[in-house]
Backbone as a ProteinNet text record, in pm:
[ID]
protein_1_A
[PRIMARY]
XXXXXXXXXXXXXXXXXXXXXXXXXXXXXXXXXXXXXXXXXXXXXXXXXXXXXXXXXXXXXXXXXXXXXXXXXXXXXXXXXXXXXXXXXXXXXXXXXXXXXXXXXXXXXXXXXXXXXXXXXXXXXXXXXXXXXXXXXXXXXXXXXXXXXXXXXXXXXXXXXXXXXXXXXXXXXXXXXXXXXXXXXXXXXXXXXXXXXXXXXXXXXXXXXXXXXXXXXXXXXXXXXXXXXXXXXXXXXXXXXXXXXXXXXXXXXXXXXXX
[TERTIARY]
7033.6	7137.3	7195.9	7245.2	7302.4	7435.7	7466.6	7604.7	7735	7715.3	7804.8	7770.4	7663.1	7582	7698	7694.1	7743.3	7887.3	7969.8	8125.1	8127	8012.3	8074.1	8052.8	7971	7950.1	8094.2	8146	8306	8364.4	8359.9	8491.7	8467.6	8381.8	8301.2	8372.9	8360.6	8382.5	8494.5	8546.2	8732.8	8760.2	8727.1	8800.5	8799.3	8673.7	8676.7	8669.1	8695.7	8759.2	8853.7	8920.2	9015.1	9080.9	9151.8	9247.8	9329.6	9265.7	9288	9441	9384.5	9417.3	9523.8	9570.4	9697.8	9808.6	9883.3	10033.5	10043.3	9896.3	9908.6	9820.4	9783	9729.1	9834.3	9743.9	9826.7	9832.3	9873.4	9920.2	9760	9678.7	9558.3	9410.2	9480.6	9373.7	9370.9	9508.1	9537	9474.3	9444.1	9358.8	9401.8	9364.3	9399.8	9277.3	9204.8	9092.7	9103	9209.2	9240.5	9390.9	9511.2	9633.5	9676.7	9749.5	9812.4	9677.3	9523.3	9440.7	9398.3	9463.6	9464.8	9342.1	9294.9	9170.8	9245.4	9154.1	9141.4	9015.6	9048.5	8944.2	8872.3	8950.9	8897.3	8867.7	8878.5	8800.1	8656.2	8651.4	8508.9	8441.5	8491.8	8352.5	8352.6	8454.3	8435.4	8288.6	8306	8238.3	8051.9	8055.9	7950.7	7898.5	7954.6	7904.2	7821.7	7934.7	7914.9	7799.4	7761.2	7628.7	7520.2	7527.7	7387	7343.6	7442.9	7423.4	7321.3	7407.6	7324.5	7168.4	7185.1	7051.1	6940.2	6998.7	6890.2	6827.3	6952.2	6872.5	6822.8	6880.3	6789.2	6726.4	6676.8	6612.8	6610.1	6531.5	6545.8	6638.8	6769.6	6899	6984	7035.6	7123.1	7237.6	7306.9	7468.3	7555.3	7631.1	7767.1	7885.4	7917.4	8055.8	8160.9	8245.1	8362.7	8393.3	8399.7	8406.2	8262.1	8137.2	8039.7	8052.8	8068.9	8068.9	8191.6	8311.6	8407.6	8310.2	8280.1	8143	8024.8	8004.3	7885.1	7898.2	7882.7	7866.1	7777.6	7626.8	7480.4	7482.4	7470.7	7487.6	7550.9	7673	7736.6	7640.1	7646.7	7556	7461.3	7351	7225.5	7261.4	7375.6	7392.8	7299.4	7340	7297.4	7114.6	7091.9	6951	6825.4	6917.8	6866	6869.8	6803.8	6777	6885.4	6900.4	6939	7040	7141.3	7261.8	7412.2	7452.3	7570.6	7682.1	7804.7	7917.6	8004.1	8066.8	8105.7	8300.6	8408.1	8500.4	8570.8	8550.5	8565.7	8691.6	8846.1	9003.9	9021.6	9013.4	9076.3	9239.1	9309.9	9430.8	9485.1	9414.3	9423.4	9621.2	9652.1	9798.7	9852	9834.6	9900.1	9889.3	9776.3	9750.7	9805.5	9808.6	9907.1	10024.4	10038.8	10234	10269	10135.4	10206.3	10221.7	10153.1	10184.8	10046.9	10043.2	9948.7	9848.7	9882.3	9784.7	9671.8	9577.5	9471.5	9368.8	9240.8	9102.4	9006.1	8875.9	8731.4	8661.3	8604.8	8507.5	8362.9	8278.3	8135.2	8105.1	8013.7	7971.2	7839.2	7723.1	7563.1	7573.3	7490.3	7432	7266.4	7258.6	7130.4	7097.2	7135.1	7145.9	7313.7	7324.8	7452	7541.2	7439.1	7558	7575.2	7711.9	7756	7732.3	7595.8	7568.5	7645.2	7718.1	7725.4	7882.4	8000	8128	8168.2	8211.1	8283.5	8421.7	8537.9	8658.4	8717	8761.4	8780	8895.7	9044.8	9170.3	9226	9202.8	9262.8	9362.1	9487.4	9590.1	9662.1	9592.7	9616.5	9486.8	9434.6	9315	9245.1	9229.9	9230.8	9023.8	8919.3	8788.5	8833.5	8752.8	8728.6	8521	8492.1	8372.3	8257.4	8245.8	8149.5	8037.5	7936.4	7815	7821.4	7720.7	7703.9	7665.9	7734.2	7675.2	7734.4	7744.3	7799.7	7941.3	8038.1	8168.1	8257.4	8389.9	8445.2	8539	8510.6	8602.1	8699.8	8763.6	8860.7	8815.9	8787.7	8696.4	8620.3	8666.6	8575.5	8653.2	8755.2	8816.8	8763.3	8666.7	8619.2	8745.2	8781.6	8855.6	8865	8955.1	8976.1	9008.4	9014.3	9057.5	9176.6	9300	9429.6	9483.7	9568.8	9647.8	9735.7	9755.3	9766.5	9875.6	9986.6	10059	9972.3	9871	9802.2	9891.5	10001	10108.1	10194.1	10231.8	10324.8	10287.8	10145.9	10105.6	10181.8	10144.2	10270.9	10133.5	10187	10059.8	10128.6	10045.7	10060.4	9964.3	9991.1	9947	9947.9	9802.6	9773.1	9864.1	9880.7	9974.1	10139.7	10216.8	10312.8	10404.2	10336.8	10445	10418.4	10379.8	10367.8	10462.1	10493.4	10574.6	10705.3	10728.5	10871.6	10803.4	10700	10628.6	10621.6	10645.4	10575.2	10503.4	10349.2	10259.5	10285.8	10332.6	10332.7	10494.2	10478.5	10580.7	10548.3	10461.2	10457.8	10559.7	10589.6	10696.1	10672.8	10696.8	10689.6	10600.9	10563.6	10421.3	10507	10461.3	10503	10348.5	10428.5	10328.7	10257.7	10069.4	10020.9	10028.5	9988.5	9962.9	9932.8	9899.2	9837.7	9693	9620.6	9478.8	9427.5	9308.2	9242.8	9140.9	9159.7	9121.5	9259.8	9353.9	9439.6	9457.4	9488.4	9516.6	9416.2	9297.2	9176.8	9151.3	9203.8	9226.3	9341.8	9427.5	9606.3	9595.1	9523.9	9466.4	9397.9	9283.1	9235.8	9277.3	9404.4	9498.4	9611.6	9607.8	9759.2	9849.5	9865.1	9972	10030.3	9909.9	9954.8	9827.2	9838.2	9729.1	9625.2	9736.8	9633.3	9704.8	9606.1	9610.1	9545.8	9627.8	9609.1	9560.5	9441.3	9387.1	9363.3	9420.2	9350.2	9256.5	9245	9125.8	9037.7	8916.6	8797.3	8652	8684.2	8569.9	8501.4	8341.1	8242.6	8353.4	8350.9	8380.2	8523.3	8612	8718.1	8727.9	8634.2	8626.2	8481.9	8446.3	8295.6	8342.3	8392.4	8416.1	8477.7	8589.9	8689.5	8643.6	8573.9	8570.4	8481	8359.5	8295.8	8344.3	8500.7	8529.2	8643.7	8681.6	8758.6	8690.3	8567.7	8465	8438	8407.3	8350.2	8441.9	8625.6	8713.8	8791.7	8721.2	8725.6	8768.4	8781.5	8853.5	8739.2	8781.7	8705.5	8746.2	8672.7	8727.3	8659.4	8738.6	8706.9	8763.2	8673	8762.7	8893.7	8899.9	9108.9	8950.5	8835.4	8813.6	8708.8	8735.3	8665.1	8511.1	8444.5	8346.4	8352.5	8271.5	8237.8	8239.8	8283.3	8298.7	8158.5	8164.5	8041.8	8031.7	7987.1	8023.7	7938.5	7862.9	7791.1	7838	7978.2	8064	8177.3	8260.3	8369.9	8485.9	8434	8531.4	8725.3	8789.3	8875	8949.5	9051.7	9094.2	9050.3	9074.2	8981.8	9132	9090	9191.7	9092.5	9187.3	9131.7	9203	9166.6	9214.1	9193.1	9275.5	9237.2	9162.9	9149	9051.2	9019.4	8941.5	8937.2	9022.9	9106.7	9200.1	9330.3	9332.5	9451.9	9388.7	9258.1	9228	9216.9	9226.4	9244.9	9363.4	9498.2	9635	9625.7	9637.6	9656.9	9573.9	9488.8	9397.2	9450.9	9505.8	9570.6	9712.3	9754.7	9894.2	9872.5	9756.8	9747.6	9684.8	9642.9	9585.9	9703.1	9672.4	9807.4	9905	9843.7	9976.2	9915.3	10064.8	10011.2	10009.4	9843.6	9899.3	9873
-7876.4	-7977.6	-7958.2	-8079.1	-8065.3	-8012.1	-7998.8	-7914.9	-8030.9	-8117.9	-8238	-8314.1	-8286.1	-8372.7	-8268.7	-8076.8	-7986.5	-8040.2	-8033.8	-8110.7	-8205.8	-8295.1	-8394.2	-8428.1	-8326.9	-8290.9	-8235.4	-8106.9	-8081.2	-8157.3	-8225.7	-8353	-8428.2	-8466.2	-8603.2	-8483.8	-8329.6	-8320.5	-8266.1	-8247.9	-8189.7	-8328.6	-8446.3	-8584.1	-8582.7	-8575.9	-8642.4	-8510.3	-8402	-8268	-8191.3	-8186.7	-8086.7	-8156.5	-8230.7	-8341.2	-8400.6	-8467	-8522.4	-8422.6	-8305.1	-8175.6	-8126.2	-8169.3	-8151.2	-8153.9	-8064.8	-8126.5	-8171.4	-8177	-8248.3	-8178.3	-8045.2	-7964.7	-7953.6	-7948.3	-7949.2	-7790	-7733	-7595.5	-7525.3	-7622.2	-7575	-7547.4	-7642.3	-7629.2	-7531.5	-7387.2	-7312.1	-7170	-7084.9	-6961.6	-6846.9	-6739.8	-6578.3	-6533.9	-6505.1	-6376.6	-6222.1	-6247.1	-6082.8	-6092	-6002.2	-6043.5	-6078.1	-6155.7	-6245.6	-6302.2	-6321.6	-6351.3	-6522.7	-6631.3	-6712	-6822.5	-6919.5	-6950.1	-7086.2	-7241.2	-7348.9	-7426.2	-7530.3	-7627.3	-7689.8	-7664.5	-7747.7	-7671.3	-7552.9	-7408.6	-7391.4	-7423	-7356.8	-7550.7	-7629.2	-7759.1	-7789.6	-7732.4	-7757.8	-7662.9	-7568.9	-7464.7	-7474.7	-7546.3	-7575.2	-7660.5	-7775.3	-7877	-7863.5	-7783.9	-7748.8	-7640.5	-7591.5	-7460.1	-7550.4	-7655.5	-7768.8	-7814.3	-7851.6	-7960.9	-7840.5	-7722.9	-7645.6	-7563.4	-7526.7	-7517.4	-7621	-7720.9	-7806.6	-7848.8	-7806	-7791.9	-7684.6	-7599.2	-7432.4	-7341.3	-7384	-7350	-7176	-7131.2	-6974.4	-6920.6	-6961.1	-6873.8	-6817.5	-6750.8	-6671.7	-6734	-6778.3	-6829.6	-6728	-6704.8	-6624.6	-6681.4	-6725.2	-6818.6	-6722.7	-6755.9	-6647.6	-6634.2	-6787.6	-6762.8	-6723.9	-6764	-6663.9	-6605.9	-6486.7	-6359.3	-6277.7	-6337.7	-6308.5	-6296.8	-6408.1	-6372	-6294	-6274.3	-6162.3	-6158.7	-5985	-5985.9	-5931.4	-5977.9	-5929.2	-6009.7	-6115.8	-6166.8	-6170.4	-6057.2	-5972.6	-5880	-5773.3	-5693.1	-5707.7	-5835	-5897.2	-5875.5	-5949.9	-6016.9	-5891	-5759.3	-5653.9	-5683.1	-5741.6	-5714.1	-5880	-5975.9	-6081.7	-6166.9	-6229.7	-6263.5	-6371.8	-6462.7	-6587.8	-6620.6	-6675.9	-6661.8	-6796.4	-6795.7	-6804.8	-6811.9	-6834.9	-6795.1	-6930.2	-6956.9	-7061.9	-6999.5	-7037.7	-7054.7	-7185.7	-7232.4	-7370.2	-7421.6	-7289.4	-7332.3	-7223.8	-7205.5	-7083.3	-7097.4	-6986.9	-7010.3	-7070.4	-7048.5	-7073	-7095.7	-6983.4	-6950.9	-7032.8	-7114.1	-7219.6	-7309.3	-7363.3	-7474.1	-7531.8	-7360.7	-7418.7	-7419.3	-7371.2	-7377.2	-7541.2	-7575.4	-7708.9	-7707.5	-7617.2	-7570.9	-7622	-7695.1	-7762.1	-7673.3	-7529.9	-7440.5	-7395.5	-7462.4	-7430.1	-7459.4	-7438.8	-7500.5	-7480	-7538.2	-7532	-7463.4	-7356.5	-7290.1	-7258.6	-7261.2	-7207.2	-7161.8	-7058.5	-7024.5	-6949.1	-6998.6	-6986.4	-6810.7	-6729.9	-6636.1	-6561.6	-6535.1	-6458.1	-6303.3	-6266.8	-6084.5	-6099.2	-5988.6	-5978.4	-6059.8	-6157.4	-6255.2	-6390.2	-6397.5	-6532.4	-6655.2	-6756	-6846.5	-6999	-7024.7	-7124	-7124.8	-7230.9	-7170.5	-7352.5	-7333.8	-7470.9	-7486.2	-7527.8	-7462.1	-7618.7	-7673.7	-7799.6	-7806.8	-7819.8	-7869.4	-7946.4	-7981.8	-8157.4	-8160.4	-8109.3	-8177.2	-8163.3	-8101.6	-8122.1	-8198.9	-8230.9	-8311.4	-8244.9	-8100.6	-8053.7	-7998.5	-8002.8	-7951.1	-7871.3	-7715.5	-7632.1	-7581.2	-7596.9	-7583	-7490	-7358.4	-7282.6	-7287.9	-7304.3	-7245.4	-7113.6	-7025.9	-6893.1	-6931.8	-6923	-6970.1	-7055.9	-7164	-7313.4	-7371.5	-7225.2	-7308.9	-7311	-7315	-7309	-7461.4	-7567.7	-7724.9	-7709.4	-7755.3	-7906.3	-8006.2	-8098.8	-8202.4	-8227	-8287.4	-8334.2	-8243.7	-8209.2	-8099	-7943.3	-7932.6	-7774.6	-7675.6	-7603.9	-7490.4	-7409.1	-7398.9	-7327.7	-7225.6	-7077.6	-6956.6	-6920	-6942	-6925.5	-6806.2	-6815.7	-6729	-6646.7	-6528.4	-6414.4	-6320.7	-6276.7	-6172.6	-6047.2	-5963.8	-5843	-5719.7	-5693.3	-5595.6	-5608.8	-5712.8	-5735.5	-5837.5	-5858.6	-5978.5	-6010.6	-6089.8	-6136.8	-6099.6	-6020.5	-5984.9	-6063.4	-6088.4	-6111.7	-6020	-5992.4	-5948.6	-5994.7	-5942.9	-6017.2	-5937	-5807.5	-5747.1	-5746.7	-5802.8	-5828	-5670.9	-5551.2	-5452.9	-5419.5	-5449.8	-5415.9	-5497.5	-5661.5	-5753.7	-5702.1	-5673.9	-5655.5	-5482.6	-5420	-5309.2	-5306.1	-5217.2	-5246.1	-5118.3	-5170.1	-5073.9	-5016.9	-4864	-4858.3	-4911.8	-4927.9	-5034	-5191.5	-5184.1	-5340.7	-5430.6	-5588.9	-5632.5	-5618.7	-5631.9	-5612.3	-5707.4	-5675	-5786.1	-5900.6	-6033	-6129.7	-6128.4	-6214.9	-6282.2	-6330.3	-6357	-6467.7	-6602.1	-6669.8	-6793.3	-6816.5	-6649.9	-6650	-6761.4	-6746.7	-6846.6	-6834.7	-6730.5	-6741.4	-6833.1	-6975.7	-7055.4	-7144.1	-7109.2	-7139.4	-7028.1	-6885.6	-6787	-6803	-6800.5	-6767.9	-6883.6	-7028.2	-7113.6	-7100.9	-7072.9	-7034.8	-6940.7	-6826.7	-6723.9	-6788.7	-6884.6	-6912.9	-7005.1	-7137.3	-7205.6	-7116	-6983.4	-6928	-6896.2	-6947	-6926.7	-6757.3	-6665	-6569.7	-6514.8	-6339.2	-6298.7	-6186	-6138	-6062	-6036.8	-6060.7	-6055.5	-5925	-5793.7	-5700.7	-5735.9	-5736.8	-5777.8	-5639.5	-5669.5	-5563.4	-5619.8	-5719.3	-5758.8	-5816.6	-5724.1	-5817.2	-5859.3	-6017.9	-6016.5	-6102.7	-6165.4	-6225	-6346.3	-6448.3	-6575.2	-6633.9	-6490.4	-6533.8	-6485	-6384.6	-6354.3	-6395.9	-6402.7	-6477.2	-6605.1	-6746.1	-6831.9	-6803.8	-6752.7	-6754.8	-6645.1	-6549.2	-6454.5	-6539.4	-6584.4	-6673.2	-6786.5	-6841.5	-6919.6	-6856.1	-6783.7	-6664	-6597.7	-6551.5	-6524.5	-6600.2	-6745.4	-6854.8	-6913.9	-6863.8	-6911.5	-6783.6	-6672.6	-6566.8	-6456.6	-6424.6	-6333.4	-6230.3	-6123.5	-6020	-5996.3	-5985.8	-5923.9	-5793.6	-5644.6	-5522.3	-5459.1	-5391.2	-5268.9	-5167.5	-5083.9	-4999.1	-4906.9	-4877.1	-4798.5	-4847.3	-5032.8	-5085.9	-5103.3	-5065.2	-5089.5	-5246.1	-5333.4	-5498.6	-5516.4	-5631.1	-5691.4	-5674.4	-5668.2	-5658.7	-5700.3	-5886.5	-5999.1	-5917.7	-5801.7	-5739.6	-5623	-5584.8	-5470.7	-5536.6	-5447.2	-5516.4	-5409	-5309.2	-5208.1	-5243.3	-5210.1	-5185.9	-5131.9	-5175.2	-5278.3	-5342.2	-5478.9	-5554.5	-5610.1	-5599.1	-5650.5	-5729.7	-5899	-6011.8	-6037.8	-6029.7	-6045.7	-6139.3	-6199	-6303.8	-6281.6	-6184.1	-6120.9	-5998	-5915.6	-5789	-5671.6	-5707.2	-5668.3	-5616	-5758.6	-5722.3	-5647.2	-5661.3	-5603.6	-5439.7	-5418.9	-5254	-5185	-5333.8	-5298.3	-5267.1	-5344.2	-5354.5	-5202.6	-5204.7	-5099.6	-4952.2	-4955.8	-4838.9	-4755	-4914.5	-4922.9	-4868.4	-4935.3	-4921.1	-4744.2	-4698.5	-4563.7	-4462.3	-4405.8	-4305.7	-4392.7	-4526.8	-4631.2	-4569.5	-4550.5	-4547.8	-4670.8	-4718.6	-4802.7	-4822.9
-7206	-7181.5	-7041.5	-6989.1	-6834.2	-6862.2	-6728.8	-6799	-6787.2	-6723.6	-6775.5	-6915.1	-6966.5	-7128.8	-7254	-7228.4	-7243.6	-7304.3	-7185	-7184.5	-7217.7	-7215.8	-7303.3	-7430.6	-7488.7	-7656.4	-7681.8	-7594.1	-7672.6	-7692.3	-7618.2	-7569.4	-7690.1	-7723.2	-7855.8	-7963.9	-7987.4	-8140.9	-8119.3	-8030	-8029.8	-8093.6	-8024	-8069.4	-8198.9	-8265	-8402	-8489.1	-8435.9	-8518.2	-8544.5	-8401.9	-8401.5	-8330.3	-8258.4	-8232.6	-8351.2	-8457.5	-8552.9	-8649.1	-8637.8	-8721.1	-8644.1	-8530.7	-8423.1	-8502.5	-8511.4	-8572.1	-8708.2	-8774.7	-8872.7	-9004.4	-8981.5	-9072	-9194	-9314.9	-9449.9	-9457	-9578.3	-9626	-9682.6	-9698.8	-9751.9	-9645.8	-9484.4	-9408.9	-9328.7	-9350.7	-9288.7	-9351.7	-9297	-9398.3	-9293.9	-9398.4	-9288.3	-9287.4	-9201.1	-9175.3	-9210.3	-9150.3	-9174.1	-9152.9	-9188.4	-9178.1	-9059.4	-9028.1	-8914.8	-8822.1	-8848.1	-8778.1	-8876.5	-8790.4	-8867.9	-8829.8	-8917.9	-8896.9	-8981.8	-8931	-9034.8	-9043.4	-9087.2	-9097.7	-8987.6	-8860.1	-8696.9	-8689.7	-8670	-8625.2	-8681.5	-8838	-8859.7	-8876	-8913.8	-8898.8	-8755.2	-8596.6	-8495.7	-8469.5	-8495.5	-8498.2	-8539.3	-8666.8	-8719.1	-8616.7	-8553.5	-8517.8	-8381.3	-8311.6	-8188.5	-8162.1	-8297.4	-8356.3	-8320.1	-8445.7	-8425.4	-8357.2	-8241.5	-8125.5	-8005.2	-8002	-7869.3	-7971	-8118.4	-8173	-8129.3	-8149.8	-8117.2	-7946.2	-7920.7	-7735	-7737.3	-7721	-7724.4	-7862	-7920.1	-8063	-8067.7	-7941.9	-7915.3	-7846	-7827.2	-7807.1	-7934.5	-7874	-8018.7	-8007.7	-8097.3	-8098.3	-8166.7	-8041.1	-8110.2	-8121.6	-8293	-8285.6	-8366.4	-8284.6	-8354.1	-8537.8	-8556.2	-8728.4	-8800.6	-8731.3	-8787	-8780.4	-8665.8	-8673.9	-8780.8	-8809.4	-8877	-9004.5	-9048.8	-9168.3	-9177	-9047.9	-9050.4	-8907.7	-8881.9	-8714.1	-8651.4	-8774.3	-8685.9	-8581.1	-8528.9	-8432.4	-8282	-8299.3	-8202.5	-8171.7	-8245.4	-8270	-8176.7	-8211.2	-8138.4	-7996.2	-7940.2	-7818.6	-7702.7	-7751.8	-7651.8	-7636	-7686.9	-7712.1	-7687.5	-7621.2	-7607.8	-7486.5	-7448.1	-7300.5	-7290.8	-7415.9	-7393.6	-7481.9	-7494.6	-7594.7	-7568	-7649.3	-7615.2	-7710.5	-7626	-7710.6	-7792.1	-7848.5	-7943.2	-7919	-7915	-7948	-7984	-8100.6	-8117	-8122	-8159.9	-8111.9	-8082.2	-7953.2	-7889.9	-7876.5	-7930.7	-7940.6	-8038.5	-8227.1	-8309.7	-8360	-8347.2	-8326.5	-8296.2	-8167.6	-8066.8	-8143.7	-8218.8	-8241.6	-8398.7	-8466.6	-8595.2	-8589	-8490.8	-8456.8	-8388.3	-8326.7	-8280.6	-8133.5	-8081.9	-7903.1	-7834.9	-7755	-7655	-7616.6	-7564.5	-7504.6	-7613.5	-7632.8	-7696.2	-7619.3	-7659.2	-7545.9	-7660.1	-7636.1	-7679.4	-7584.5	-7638.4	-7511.8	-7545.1	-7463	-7472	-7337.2	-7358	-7204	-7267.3	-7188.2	-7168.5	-7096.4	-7152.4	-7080.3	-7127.5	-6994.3	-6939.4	-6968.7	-7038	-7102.6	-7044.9	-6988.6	-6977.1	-6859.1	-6789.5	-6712.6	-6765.6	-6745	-6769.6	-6669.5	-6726.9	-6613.8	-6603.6	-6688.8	-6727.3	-6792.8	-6810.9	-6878.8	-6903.1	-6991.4	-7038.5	-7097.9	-7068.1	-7129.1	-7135	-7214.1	-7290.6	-7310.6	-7267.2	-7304.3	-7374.6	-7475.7	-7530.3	-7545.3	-7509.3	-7540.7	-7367.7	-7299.3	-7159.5	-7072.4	-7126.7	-7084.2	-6967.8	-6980.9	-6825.3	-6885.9	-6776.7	-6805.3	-6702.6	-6728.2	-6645.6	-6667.8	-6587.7	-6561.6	-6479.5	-6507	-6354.7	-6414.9	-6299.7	-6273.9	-6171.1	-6264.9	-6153.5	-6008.8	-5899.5	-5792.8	-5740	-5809.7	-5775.2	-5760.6	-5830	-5805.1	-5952.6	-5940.5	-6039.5	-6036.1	-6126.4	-6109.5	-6260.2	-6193	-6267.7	-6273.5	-6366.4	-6339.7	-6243.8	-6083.2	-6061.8	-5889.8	-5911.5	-5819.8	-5798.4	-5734.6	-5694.9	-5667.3	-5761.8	-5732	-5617.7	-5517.2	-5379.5	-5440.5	-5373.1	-5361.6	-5275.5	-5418.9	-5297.8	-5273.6	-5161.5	-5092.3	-5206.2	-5204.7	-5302.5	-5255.1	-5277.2	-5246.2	-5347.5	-5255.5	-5299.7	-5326.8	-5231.7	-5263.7	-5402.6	-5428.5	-5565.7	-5666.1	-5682.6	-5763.4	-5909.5	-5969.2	-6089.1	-6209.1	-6272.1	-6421	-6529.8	-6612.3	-6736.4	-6845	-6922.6	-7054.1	-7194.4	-7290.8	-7434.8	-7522.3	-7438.9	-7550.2	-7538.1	-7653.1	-7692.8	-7667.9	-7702.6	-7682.8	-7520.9	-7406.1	-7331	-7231.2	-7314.7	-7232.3	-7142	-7043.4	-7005.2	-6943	-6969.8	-6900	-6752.7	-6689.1	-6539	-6508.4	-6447.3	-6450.2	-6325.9	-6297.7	-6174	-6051.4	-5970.6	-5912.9	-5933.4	-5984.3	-6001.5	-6109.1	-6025.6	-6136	-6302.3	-6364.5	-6512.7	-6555.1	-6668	-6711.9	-6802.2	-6778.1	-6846.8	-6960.2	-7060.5	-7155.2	-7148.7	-7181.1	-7171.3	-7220.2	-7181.4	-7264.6	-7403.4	-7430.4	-7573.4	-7628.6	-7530.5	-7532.4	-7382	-7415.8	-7320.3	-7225.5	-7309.2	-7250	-7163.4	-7198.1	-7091.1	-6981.7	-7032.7	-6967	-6781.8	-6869.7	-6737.3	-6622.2	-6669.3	-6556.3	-6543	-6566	-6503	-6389.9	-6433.1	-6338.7	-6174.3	-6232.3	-6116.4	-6085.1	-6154.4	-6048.4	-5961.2	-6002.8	-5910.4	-5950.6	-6109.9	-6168.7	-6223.7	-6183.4	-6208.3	-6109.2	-6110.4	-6023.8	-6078.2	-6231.9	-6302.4	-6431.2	-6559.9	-6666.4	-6738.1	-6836.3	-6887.3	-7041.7	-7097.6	-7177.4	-7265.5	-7422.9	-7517.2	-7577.9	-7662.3	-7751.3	-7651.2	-7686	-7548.5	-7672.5	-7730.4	-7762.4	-7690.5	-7672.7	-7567.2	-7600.8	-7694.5	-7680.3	-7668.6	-7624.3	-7572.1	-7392.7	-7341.1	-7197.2	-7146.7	-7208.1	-7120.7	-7040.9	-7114.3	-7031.2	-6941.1	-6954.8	-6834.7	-6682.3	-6758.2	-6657.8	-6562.2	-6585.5	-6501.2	-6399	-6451.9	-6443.2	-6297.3	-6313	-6220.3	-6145.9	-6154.1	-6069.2	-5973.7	-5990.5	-5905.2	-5796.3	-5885.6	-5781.9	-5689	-5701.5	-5580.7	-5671	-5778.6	-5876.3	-5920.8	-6016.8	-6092.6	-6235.2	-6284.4	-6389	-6470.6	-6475.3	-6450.3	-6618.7	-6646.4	-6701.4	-6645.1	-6723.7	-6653.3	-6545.2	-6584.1	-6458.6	-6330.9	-6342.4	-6224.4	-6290.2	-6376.7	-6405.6	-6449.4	-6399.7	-6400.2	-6569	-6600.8	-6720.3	-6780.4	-6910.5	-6981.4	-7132.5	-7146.3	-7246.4	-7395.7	-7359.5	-7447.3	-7548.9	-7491.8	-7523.8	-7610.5	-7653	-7683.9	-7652.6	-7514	-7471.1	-7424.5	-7438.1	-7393.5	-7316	-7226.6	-7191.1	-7083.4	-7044.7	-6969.5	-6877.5	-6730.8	-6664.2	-6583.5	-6573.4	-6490.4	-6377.7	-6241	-6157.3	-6021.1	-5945.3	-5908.1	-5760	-5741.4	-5637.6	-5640	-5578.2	-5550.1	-5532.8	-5424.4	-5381.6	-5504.3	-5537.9	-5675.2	-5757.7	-5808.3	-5896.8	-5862.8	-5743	-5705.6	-5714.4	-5696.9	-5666.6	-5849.3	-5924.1	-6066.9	-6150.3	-6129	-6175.1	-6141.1	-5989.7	-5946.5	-6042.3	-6039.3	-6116.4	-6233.4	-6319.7	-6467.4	-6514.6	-6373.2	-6398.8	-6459.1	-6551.7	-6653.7	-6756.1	-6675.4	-6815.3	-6958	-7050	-7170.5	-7260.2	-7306	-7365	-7507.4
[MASK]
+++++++++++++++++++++++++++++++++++++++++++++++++++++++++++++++++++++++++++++++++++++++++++++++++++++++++++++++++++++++++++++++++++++++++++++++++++++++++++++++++++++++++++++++++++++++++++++++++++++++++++++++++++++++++++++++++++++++++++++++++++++++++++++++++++

């Protein structure tokens, strides 16, 4: 599939899946995974749908979708071991979305063993596409993402973890909250809105898109000891940063943090 054919399969089943289910989920379309890990009905038939559509373009890739794997996680498992793959997050920012909060996204992102070639991050209730190709560039629709100007000495962090909020690693200002959805988090990152994000849960189909997507617009995204992201692991902790530079200032900082 082209990678505009791609986006515009999300776009077709956010509409007639998980849009619908906005604001307006009953008491029965809501479920727990595991305690406070909440899951519904847009999540797993978005999920299904969005399975079939890229099976049938790529018959020999592996699909890793988050609520499969919640059901079985040979398929994680696999990822280390396969040329061709990809990742499924069908409501990223599940949380957001039963509470009634805009910041949610649809994500998929294509990879090659362990690089991410390809990233698709789907907004619907901000109507915003974020889009990289390895190589080619990180857009907003139809706007190519620039690489902006950065205060490297005191950058502004955010963090996934809640006890760390109000922390400051180092001399650096104190960590604000994320967005709580890493499909908002990782284009916030590469619009400017922040310059580096302290990540605990690292699974592929919530950092694969974005990291690609932050990559293309001048950024990194590292483990606490600089070793390059790796969509095959599920190591901890993962810091995203909006260039190099920060990511040395941040990393420096975070060296001895307890966290």
């Amino acid at each position: 599939m082209q990678t505009d054919e791609v986006l515009a399969m999300l776009q077709e089943i956010s509409t007639a899946v998980i849009e619908p289910r906005f604001r307006a989920l009953t008491e029965g379309e809501v479920m727990e995974k595991n305690p406070g890990d909440l899951v519904t009905v847009a999540d797993r038939e978005a999920e299904v749908e969005i399975t079939k559509r890229l099976v049938a373009a790529y018959p020999d890739a592996l699909m890793v979708g988050e609520e499969a794997v919640s059901a079985d996680n040979s398929a994680l498992h696999a990822a280390g071991d396969v040329d061709h793959w990809f990742t499924i997050d069908p409501v990223d920012g599940t949380r957001n979305f039963v509470h009634g909060s805009q910041d949610y996204a649809v994500m998929v992102a294509e990879l090659r063993g362990r690089d991410v070639v390809r990233s698709w991050i789907w907004q619907p209730e901000h109507k915003l596409a974020y889009v990289a190709e390895r190589g080619a560039g990180a857009w907003c629709g139809d706007r190519r993402l620039e690489v902006p100007t950065r205060d490297e000495q005191n950058p502004r962090g955010r963090t996934s973890r809640r006890a760390m909020v109000g922390t400051a690693l180092g001399e650096l200002s104190p960590l604000v909250l994320t967005w709580a959805s890493c499909g908002i988090d990782y284009p916030k990152l590469a619009e400017n809105a922040c310059d580096y994000v302290l990540y605990g849960s690292v699974m592929p189909w919530d950092h694969a898109p974005g990291s690609l997507l932050v990559a293309e617009a001048g950024g990194i995204t590292t483990y606490d000891d600089g070793a390059a992201y790796d969509p095959t692991t599920t190591r901890s902790p993962l810091v995203a940063a909006g260039s190099a530079a920060i990511s040395a200032t941040a990393l420096k900082a975070l060296d001895g943090t307890q966290l």
